[in-house]
N, C-alpha and C positions, 0 to 999 in steps of 0.2 A: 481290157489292158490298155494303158497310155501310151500312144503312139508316139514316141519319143527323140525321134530319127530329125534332124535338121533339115528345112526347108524353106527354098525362098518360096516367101509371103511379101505382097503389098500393106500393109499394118491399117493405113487407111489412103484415102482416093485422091488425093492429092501429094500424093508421095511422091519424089521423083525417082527413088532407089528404093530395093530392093534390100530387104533384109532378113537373113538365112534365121528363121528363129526351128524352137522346138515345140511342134505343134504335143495338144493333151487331150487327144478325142474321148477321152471319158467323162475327164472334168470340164470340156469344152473349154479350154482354154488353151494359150501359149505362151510361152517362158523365155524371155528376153535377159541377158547379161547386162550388166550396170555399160560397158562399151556400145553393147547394140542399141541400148535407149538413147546415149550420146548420139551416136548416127542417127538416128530416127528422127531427135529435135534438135541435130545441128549446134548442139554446145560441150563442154568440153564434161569429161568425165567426174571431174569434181563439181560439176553442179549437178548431175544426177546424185552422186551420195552424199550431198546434201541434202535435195528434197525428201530424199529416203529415208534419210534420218529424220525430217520433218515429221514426214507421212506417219512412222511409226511411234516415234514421241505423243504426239498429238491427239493418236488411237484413232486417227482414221482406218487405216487397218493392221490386222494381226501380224505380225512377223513372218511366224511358223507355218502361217493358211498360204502366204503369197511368196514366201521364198525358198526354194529349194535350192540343194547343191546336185549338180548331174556331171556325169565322169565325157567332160571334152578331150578331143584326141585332137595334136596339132603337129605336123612335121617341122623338125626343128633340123637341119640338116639333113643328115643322111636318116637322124633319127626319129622315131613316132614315139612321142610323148604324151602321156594322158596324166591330166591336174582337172581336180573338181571344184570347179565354178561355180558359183551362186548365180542364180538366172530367178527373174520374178514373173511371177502371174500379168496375164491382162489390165486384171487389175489395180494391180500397181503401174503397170506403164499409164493407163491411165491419169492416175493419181498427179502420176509425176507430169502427164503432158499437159496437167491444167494448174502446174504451180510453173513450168518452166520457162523463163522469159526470153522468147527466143523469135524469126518469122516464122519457123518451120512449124514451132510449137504454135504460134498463134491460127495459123492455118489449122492443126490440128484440132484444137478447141471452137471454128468453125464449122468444120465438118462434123464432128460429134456431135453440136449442139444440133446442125439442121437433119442428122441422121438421127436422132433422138425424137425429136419430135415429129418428120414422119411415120417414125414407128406408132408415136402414140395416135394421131391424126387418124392416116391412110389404115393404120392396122388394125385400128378402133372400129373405122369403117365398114371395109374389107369383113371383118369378124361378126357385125353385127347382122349384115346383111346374110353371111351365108347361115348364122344360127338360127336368123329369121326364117330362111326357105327351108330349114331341117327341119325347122319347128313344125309348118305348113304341113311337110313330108310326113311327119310323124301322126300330127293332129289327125291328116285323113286316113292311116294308115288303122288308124285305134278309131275312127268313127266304123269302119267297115270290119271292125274287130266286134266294136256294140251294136252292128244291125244285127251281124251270126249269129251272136250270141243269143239274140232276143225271139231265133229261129226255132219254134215249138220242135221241128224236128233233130234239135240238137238232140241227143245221148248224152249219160254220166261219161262214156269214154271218149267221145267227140269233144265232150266241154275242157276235161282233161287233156287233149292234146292241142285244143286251142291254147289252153294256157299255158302248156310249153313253146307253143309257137310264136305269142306275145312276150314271153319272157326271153326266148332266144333272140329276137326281133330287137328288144329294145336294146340288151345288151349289145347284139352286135352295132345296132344304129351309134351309141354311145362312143361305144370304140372307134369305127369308123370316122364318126364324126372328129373326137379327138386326133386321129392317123392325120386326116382333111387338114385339119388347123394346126397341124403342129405341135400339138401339147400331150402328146401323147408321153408320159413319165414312166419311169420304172415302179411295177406295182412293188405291193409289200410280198416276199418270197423268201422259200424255203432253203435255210440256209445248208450249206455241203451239197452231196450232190456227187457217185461214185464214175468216175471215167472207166470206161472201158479199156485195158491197156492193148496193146497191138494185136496179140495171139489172138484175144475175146473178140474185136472190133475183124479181123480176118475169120476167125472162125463163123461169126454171124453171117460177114458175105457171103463165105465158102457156103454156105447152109441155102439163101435166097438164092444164088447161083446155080446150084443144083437144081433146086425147083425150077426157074424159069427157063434153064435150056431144057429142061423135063417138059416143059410144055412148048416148047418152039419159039419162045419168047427173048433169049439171051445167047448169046453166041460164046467163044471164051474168052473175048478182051471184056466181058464185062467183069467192072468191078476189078482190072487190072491192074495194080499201081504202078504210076510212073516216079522213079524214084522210090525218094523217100518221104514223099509229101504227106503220107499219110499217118506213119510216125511224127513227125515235125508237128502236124496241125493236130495230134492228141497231145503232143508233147505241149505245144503253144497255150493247150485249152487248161493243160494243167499247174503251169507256173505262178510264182508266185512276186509280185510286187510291192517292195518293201516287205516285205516277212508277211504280206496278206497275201491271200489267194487273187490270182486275176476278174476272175470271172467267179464270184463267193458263194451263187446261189446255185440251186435245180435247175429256175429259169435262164440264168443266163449263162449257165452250161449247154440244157440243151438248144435256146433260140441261137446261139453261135457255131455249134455243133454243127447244127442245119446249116446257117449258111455259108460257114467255112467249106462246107463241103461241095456244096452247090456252086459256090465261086470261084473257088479254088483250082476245080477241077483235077483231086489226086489222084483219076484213073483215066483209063486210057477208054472207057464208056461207061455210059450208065452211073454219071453223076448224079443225076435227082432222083433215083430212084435208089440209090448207093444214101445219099443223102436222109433219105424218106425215112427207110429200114435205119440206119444208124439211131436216127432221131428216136424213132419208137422204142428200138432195144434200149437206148439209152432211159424212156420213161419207164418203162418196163423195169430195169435194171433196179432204180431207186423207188418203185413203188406208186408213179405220178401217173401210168395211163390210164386210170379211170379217175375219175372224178368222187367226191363224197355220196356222189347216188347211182356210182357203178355204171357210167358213163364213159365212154371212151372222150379225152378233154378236146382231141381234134379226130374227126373222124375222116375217110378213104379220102371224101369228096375236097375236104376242106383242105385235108394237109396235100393233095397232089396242087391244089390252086395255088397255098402257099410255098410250096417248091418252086413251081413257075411264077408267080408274082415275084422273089428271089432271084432267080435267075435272070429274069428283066431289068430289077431295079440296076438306076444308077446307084455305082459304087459310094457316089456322095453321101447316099440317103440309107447307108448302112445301119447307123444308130439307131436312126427310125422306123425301119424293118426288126430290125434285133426287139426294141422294145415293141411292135407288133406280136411279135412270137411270145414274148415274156407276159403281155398281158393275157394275151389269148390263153396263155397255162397256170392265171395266175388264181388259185384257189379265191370263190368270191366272199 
């Protein structure tokens, strides 16, 4: 879902002000009015739609891709008025701060250019080095995979679960390593994907609840909600933006399921374990908890870690948890 809420952002590092844009954590990007780029480069409002019009004459970029309209609310008196504004992508303020002749703007095109090239430089670096010691990591990891193997006392069944344990090794080294560096993208996934509506998503709990005060493990604030967070946060997973669904797939149903739940915190106990169970029932529900060789796709060990890896991270690193979960479910 695009986080759409107005907030002051620095734009870049040399900035003296402060400017309230509207951030797009899906698209990773944020959305500036033809006014707010005049403040940003300190010139007057006709020479942004100008370049603007430049920009898209030109075919530097697409119209449609970089400008949207979003419904602004402003007090006008005693009254609150809402008019839809056209506000642009990153990428167009961009555009515009390197045709705009301004100081502010020329500062800007400073900084871009020397934040540009450490990425390329320092990150080039940085990247090469750690793929290099994963390499190592790996290299010895599959030498002492070929001394086993070459062990007369292996068995047909031993060989066979070595080979599941190289194949699960490398994939998850893969992944990890991706998570490590940041390039971790949303896999290809299964499109729809059934919500559980309130009654079902209550009745499940009501069901685990039973059980674990059955065994001395749950008291009865577990699984309690406070409020109405738990409606809200099925209601939230199932909306839709722009006439599409927020969240379009399985995967990133259930990797947000999870950790809405887990961050959230709609009960008054027994969030990650509230969380866990959702998670499940919800693969279960659409048919995803086993894998094509009848595999559970995370199993006790893994998904209690990724609960608590979740409820650790910083909030920042949201997106990149989410697409952990997405990958980890994603048919190979």
């Amino acid at each position: 879902m695009s986080d759409n809420s107005p907030v002051p952002i620095v734009i870049y590092q040399e900035a003296d002000q402060e400017v309230e844009v509207r951030l797009d954590a899906e698209h990773e990007t944020v959305w500036l009015t033809q006014s707010q780029m005049a403040d940003l480069f300190d010139v007057k409002p006709q020479n942004i739609t100008m370049h603007l019009k430049n920009v898209y004459e030109d075919g530097e970029l697409v119209e449609e891709a970089t400008c949207k309209d979003f419904l602004q609310v402003q007090q006008e008196g005693q009254r609150e008025v809402k008019r839809k504004r056209k506000h642009y992508s990153l990428d167009a303020v961009i555009s515009v701060g390197y045709r705009v002749s301004s100081a502010r703007a020329t500062r800007f095109r400073i900084w871009a250019t020397r934040t540009l090239r450490e990425h390329l430089t320092q990150g080039w670096t940085l990247n090469r080095q750690r793929f290099e010691e994963n390499a190592r990591e790996l290299e010895a990891a599959m030498a002492l995979v070929r001394k086993t193997a070459g062990s007369p006392a292996l068995d047909a069944a031993s060989g066979r679960g070595l080979v599941d344990i190289v194949t699960r090794y490398a994939q998850t080294f893969l992944l990890l390593q991706r998570y490590d560096e940041g390039l971790l993208t949303e896999p290809r996934a299964q499109a729809g994907g059934r919500l559980p509506n309130l009654k079902e998503a209550r009745a499940a709990l009501a069901s685990l609840k039973a059980e674990l005060i059955a065994k001395g493990e749950a008291t009865e604030l577990f699984a309690r909600e406070r409020g109405d967070g738990l409606d809200a946060l099925l209601g939230n997973l199932d909306q839709t933006v722009f006439g599409e669904p927020a969240y379009p797939s399985v995967e990133a149903k259930a990797a947000h399921l999870l950790y809405f739940v887990v961050k959230n915190h709609p009960f008054a106990d027994g969030n990650k374990r509230s969380a866990a169970y959702l998670f499940v029932d919800f693969l279960y529900r659409n048919d995803r908890l086993l894998n094509a060789h009848g595999e559970v796709v995370v199993n006790d060990v893994g998904l209690a870690a990724l609960t608590l890896l979740i409820a650790e991270s910083d909030p920042a690193n949201k997106e990149t948890m989410v697409r952990l979960i997405m990958n980890m479910l994603a048919s190979p």
